[in-house]
Phi, psi and omega in degrees: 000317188289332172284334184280337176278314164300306166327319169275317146006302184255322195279333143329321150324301198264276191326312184283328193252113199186331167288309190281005167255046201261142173330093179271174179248166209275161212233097169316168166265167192286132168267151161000286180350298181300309201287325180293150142294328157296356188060018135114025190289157179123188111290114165249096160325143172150153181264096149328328180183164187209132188236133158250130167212168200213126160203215196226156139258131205266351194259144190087219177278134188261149219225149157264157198237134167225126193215154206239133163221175183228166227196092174229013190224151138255156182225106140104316225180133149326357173255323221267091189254153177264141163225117179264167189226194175212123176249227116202143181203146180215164188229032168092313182265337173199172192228127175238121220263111202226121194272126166215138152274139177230169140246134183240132160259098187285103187303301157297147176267167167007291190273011165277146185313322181238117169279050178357200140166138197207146200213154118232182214202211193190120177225183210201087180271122186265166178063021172280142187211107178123348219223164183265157188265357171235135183224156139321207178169124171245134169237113168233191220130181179182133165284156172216144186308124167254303199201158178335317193249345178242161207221116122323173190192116178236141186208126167255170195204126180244119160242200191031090190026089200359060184246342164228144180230148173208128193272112184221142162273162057233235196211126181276119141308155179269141185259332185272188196265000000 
């Protein structure tokens, strides 16, 4: 009897002070970036964003595409991004795997609704036939605000000298504050 008293007791307890323990939210600290006075000149490091996205390659036989990228550099600016990506992509009989680093200028920062953005890179497609395995790669696109923390995210991507083209849809971490 004396545990069941005690027990509703603490819990009592818990329940009255439960308000004053309420969740604040949470505040990054400011990065470097920000924080200099140069706004952020340089090379920096750090993963900035991180994007999933799915679409078709519309050139040959058209095949679907699912690809991952990361935001792991500022170069010169807060706009200036390094991004290496990953694709995979098939037209049913076989799969094909295609490695690219861009540098991307993002026309807005981090926190405007809508982000422009247009890149080039170099990739690199294994299991291509007919085509050279090292390449440019032009990337232009543009984010649109979904939620605090996520960006659509719609791209168009020209590989093998703009010789394959590919249309991808998905969702962006926000890189801002």
């Amino acid at each position: 009897m004396r545990a069941v008293i005690r027990l509703m007791l603490g819990a009592a307890v818990l329940a009255c002070a439960a308000p004053a323990v309420v969740a604040q939210e949470f505040q990054p600290p400011a990065s470097a970036a920000a924080s200099s006075p140069s706004g952020g000149s340089g090379f920096n490091m750090d993963l900035y964003s991180f994007s999933v996205r799915g679409g078709v390659e519309v050139s040959r036989p058209a095949q679907w595409v699912v690809g991952t990228t990361l935001d792991v550099a500022e170069m010169w600016s807060p706009r200036v991004r390094l991004r290496p990506s990953f694709e995979v992509s098939s037209d049913g009989s076989n799969v094909q795997l295609h490695l690219a680093g861009e540098v991307v200028y993002r026309f807005q920062p981090d926190d405007a609704p809508a982000i422009p953005y247009a890149g080039i890179g170099a990739g690199h497609m294994s299991r291509c036939s007919g085509c050279t395995t090292i390449w440019p790669t032009v990337v232009i696109g543009f984010e649109l605000r979904f939620r605090p923390a996520f960006n659509w995210l719609v791209e168009y991507h020209a590989l093998d000298r703009l010789g394959r083209h590919r249309f991808l849809v998905g969702l962006a971490t926000r890189g801002g504050p």
